[in-house]
N, C-alpha and C positions, 0 to 999 in steps of 0.2 A: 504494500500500500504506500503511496506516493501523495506526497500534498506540494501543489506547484504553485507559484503565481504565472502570470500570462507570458507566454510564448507565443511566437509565431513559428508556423509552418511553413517549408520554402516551397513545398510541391503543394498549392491551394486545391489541386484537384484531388490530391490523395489526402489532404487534411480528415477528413471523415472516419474515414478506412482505416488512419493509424490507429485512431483512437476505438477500445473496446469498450462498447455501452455495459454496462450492468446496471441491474435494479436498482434502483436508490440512488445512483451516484450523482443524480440531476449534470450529465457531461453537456456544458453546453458551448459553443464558440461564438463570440460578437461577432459582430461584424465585418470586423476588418479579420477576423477568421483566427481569433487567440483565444487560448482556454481561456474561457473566465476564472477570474481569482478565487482562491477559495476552493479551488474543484479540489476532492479525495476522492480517491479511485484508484484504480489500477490503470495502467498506458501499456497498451503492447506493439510492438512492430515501430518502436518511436527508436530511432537510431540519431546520433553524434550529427550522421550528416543532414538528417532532412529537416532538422532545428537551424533557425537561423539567428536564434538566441535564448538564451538561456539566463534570465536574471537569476533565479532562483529556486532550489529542488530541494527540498527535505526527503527522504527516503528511510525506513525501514526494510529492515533485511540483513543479507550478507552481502557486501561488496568485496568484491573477491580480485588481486591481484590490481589491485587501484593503489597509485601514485597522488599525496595528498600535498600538495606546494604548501595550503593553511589550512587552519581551519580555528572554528570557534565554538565555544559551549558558554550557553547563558548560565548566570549567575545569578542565584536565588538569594536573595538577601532583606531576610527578616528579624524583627527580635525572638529570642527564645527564651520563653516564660519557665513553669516548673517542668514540663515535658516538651518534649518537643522530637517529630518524627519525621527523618528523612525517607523521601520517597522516591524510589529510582524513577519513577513517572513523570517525576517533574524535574528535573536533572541529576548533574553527577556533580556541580560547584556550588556548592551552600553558603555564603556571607553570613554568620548569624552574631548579633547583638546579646549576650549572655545577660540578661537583665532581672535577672533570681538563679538559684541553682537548680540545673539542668538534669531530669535525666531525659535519655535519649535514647531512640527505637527505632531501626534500620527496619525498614519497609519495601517490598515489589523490587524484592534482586532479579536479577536472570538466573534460569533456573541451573541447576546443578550440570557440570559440563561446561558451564559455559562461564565468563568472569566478567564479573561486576568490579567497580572501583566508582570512588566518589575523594572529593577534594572538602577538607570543611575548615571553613577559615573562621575562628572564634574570635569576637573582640570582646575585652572585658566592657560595662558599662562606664559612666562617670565613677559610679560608686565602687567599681572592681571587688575582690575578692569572690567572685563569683564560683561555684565548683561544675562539674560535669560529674554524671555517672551515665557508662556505657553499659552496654549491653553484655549480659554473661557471655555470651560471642566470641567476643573478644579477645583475639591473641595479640597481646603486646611484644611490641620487638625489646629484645633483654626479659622479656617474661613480669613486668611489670606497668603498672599505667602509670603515665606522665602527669607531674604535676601540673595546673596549667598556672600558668604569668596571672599576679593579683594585683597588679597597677591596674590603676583607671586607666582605660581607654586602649591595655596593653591586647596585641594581636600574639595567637597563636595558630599554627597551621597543621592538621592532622592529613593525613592519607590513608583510606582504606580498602582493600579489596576481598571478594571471597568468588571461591570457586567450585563452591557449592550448593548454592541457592542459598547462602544465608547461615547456614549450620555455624560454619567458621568463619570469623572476619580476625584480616590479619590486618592492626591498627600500628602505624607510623608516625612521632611525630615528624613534622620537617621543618618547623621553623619558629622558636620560642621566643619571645616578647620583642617581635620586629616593632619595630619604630619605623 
């Protein structure tokens, strides 16, 4: 499943033809013969060359033996009250504002087989000393949890991945009371 903003098609007469209707997916082209925005769907027989641009493609799935020059991940950035739950559904970079002590609950990994990883950037609040508790989960590198930075406003950075669906998460700090 593929969610696109508006392309054009360079062959207008096979514009139609590339595109496979299914139920629901309301596929429709303006005028000047470009997906309209917004379309989810599946695209078949849509090839490199018969685009004659390409602003933008989000894609699910496997991409397989692809060459990436950048690329980007949104960044979720909230406060985090007494609990607070990351969810693989809505990214993998979290900004969270520690504004009481935290625990926290790793939610919708990929499932076992396959590997999950998330980035979580903590910043203490004005008032700092704030704590974190993790998940039973949790394997700490060196076999203990990190303390975290209790200055006001102090940043700390974790990394975590599991390759399990979630059973194991192997937790990393990477960067303690950045400035």
């Amino acid at each position: 499943m593929i969610s696109i903003k508006p392309f054009k098609l360079k062959k207008e007469n096979q514009d139609r033809s590339l595109i496979q209707k299914k139920p629901n997916n309301n596929i429709d082209l303006d005028k000047r013969q470009f997906v309209k925005s917004g379309f989810l769907g599946i695209l078949t027989g849509v090839g490199i060359g018969l685009l004659s641009r390409i602003p933008f493609v989000e894609a699910a799935g496997i991409i397989d033996g692809a060459e990436l020059k950048s690329y980007s991940e949104t960044t979720i950035k909230e406060n985090a009250g007494a609990t607070y739950t990351i969810d693989f559904e809505r990214g993998n970079v979290f900004e969270l504002t520690l504004i009481d002590n935290c625990t926290f609950t790793f939610l919708k990994p990929p499932i076992s087989g396959k590997t999950g990883s998330f980035t979580l950037i903590l910043v203490q609040d004005s008032t700092g000393s704030r704590t974190a508790t993790w998940p039973a989960a949790v394997d700490w590198e060196g076999g203990s949890q990190p303390t975290l930075s209790t200055a006001a406003n102090a940043v700390d950075v974790f990394i975590f991945f599991t390759t399990d669906g979630g059973r194991r998460w192997y937790g990393f700090l990477a960067g303690i009371n950045l400035k």
